[in-house]
N, C-alpha and C positions, 0 to 999 in steps of 0.2 A: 824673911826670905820672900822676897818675888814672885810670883806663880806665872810674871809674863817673859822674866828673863831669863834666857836659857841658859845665862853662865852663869846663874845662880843655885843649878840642881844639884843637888848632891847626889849621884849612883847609888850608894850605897842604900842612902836612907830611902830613895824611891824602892828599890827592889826589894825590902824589908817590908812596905807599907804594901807592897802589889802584892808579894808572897802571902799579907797576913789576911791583906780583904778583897782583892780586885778578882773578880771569875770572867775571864776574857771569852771572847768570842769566839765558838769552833778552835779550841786548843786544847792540847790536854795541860790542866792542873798543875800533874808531876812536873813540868820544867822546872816550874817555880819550887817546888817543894821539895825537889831532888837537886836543890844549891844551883840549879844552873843558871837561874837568873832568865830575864825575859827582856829583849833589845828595849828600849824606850826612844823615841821619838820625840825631839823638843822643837825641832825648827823645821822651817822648809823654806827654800828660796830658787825660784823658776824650776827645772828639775832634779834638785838635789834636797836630802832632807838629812838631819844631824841627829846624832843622837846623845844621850845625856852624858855621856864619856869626850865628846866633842868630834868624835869621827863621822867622816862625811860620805852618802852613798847618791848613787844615783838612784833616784826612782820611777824603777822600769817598770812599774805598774800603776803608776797615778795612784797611789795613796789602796785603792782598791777598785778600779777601774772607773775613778770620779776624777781628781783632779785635773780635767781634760785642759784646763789653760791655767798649768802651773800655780806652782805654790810663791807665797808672799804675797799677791798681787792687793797693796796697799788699798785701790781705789772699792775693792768689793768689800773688805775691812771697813773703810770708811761711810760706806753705802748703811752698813748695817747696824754702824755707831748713829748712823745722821738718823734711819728712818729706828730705832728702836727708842730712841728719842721724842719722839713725836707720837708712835704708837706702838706699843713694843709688841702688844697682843689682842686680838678681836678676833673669834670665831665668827665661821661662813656657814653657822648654825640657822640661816632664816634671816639673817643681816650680812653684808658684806664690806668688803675695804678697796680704795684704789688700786691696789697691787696685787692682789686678787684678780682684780677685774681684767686687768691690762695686762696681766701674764696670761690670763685665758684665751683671750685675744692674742697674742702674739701666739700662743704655741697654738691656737688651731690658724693662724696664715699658713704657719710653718707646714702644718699638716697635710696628706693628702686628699684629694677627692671630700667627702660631704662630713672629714672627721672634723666637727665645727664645734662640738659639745666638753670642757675639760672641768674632770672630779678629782678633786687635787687630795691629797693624802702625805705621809711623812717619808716615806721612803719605798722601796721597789715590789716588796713582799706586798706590803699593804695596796698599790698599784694592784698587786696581781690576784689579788684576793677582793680586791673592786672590783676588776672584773668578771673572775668568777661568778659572784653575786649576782651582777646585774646581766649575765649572760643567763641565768636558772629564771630570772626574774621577769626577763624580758621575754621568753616563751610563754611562761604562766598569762603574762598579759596580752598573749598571742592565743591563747585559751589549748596549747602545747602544753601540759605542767607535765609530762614525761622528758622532755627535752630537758636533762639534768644532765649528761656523760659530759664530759672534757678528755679530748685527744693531747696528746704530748709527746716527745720524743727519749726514746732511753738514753739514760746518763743526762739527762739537761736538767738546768738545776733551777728551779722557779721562786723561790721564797721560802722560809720556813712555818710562815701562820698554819693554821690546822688547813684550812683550804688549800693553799697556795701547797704545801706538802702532797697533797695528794695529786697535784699535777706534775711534781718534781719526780723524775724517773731515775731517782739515784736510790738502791732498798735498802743500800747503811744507812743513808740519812734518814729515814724513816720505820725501821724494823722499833724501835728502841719507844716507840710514841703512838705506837697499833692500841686500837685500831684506829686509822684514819676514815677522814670522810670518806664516805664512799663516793665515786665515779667516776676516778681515774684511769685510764688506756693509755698506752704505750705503744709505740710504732716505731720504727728503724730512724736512725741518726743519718745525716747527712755523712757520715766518716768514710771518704770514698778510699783512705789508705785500708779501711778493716772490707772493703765490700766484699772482699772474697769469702769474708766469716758470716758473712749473712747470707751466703749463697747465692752472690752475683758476679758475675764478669760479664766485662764490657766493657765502653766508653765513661767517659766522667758523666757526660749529658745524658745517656742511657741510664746510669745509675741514678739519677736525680729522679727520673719522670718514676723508675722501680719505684726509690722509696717513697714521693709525692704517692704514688699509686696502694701503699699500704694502706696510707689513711683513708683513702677506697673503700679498700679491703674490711680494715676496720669499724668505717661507719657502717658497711652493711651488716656485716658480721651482728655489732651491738642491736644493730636496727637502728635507721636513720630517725625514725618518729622516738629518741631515746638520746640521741647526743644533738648537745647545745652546742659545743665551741672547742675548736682545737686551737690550743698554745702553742707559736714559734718564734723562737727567738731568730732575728736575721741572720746572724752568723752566733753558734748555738756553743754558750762558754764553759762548760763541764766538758772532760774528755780534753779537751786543747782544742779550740778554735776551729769549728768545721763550717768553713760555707757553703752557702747553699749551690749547687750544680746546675747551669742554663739551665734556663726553663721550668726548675723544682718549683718558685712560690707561682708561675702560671699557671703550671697544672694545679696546685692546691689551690690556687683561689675559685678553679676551675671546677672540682669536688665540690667543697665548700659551698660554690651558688645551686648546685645541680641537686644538695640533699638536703640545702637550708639548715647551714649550721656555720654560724658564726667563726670568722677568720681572727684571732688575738694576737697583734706580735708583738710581746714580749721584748723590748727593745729598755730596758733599765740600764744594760752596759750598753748597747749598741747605737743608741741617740744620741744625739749632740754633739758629734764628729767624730765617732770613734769609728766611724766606716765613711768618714769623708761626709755626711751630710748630716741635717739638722737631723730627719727619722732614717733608717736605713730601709727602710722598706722603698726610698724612696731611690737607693740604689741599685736596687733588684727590680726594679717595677712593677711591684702591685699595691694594692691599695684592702688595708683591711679594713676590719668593722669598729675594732679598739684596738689603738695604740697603749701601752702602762711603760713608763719611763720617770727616772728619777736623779738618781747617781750626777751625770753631767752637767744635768741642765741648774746647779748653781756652781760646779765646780766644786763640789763639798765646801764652799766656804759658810752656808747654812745649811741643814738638813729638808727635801723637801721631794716630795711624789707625786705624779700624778697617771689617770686615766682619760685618755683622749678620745671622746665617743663619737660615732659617726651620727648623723641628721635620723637614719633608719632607728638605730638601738633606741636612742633617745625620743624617738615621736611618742610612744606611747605616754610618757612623763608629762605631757605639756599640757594633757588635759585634766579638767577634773580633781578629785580630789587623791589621785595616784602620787603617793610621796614613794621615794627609795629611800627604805630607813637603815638608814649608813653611814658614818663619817667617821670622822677622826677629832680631838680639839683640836690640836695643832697644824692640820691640813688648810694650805693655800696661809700661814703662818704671814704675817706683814714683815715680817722682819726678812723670813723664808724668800717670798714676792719678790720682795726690791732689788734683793739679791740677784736670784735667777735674772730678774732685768737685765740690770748691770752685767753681769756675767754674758748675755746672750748678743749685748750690746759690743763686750770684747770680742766675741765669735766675727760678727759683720766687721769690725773696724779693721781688725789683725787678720781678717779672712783666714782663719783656721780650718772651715772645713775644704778651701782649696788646697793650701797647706796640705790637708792629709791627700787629698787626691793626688796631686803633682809629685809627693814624695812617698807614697806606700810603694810602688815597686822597687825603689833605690831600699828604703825598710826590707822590704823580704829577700833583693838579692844577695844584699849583707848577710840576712844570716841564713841565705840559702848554701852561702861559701861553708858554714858549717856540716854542709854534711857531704865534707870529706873525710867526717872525723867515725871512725866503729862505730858508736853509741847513737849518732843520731840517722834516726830513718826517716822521718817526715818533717817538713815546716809547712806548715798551713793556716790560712786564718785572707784576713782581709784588712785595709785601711790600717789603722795603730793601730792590732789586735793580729797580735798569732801567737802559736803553740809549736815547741819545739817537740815532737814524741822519739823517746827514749826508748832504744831495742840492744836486744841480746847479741843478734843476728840481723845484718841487714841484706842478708840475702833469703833469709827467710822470712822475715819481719818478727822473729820470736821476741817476743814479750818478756818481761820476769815474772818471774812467782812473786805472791805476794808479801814472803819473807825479803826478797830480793829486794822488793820495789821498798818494802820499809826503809829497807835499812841502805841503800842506794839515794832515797829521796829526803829523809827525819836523819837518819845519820850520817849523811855526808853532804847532798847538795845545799838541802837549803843555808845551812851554815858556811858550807864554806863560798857560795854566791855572796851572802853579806858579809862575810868577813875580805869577801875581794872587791867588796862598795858595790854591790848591785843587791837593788830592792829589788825582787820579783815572784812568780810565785813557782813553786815544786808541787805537782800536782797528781796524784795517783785516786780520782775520784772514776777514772777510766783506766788507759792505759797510763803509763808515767809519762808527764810530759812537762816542761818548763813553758812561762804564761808568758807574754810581753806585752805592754799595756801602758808605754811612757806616756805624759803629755803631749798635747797634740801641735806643740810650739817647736821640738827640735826639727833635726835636719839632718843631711850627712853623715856629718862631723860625728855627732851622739851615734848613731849608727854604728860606726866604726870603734864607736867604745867599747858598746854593747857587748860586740861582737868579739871584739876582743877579751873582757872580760870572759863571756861564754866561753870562748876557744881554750882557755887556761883552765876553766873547770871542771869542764869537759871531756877535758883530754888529762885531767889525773882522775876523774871519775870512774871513766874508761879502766884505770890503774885498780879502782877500786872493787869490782862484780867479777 
């Protein structure tokens, strides 16, 4: 049998073989082990992917918020067959490679302001656990070695490494692996549908500067001479998709210079056009100290991470015998490299992040027509990126219990969303919300798919709480 043709899989025997050895990622087990079997994935072709049964879905999440310029695309295939060829692997252990070099260079043009330094790694966790590091690192060599705390926002989900854990503000994902590092903080979400629960009313732009103003609050609180760096992602993907409010990353950048503590954004989903630009910080306008991004920037067709450091973080490095003792093997990967080129190469040729710009409000009016339906109270998010949230009451905005939300989201949406050809995600890491997150190549037409599929789910879902 084959292992590249996908009319060659047998179901049966795949779900047999997952059942007996495969431990999947953030899933429970029991599917597999209570006969239900676990969907399988063989093909993918522009936004549509197949699975081993031969039925076909749309995929409204880019794979997992990566595939930003669709699936098949032969020519990134090709790139990775030509250059693994010639070099398939070299670490940037004290030696380096072309594609290395020339992917650094491209993603700091991309970059803003003096972010001109890039520490490339495998994927977004590791991004964000770079930074950590070299945020604790780079005080010490400031002769600060207090300046250890990390600020974050609750329910945002940053990586699962030991580090990167303890800036994630989600406490399922974390109760289970205590203790964590310590010097983690948490500060209010941008979620201006819930501001009434944080004890705010007012304007949306009033709400922004509030919670911008926590982290204030919070640096003074721990003591400024005590926190090194707060974590934000541009528009913050735990919870469904909250962007940020006029004026929120001004005033924090605004903190930030006023107490000397480092600005991180966290842009792993959010780069590469999934807010319309190469960084999204670049859509909000400001400009931080480290960019960590990964996910888009080859389109998953190789696996690859990086941290993008500004000219400030990085001066102390240049001299002397100060090394950052840190890496990864497989970080800035050649094979990885060529890739992201090529891929960044489709971005400019196909102008995909106009793309997203030109058509994100036709995106959200679409399924803003959703809520005329009981069940949905909010759609929010930005560029290809929004969160549908799921209510009791939408004149209350009452929420479900967390029986409810089980058995509303694991026993009824997610399944029957795929069983009506939509990949996406069913989310109760906050309140319950459904993810959108297609490729950044559709249009209209796909919109109105979307949307329709939702409408059908939705509205027997309703049938179902």
């Amino acid at each position: 049998m084959s292992t590249t043709d996908a009319k060659t899989w047998n179901d049966a025997d795949l779900q047999q073989k997952a059942k007996d050895h495969l431990w999947m990622h953030f899933a429970r087990q029991s599917v597999m082990e209570d006969g239900h079997g676990v969907p399988i994935i063989v093909k993918g072709d522009g936004h549509h992917i197949w699975d081993s049964t031969g039925k076909k879905y749309f995929d409204g999440l880019s794979g997992l918020f990566v595939v930003n310029a669709g699936h098949g695309r032969k020519r990134l295939a090709e790139v990775a067959a030509k250059q693994a060829g010639e070099l398939a692997f070299f670490p940037i252990w004290s030696y380096a490679h072309p594609n290395a070099i020339e992917l650094a260079d491209r993603l700091a043009s991309y970059a803003p302001g003096d972010l001109n330094r890039v520490f490339f790694s495998t994927g977004g966790g590791e991004a964000v656990e770079t930074a950590f590091k070299l945020a604790k690192y780079y005080w010490k060599l400031q002769g600060r070695p207090y300046k250890h705390k990390v600020i974050s926002r609750a329910v945002a989900y940053h990586g699962t490494p030991q580090g990167a854990l303890a800036i994630t503000g989600i406490p399922a994902m974390k109760e289970m692996f205590e203790p964590i590092v310590p010097g983690g903080f948490r500060v209010p979400n941008t979620n201006y549908y819930r501001a009434d629960e944080m004890g705010f009313t007012g304007t949306e732009e009033e709400f922004g500067l509030w919670a911008a103003n926590r982290i204030e609050e919070m640096i003074i609180f721990e003591g400024p001479e005590t926190v090194a760096a707060v974590f934000l992602e541009p528009v913050q993907n735990s919870g469904g998709c909250f962007p940020p409010p006029a004026g929120y990353f001004k005033r924090v950048r605004e903190i930030c210079d006023k107490y000397d503590v480092l600005l991180v954004s966290d842009e792993v989903i959010c780069a590469f056009g999934r807010i319309g630009h190469m960084f999204a910080c670049d859509a909000y306008d400001y400009v931080p100290d480290m960019i960590t991004c990964a996910k888009g920037m080859t389109s998953g067709y190789s696996p690859i991470g990086a941290t993008i450091v500004s000219d400030k973080v990085y001066e102390p490095f240049k001299h002397g015998t100060t090394s950052f003792y840190h890496g990864y093997t497989f970080g800035g990967h050649p094979v990885s490299s060529a890739v992201a080129l090529a891929n960044l190469d489709i971005f400019e040729e196909e102008k995909l992040n106009e793309n997203v710009r030109a058509n994100s409000p036709l995106f959200r009016a679409s399924l803003e027509r959703l809520k005329d339906l009981p069940i949905v109270g909010d759609v929010r998010g930005d560029g290809y990126f929004f969160g549908i949230e799921l209510v009791k009451d939408k004149a209350t905005k009452e929420t479900f219990t967390d029986d409810e939300s089980e058995r509303l989201l694991r026993g009824f949406l997610s399944r029957a969303l795929y069983d009506a050809g939509l990949y996406c995600r069913a989310d109760d890491r906050g309140d319950p919300v459904i993810q959108l997150a297609p490729p950044l190549t559709i249009g209209q037409t796909e919109f109105d798919e979307i949307e329709g599929i939702l409408r059908g789910v939705l509205t027997e879902a309703w049938t179902k709480v």
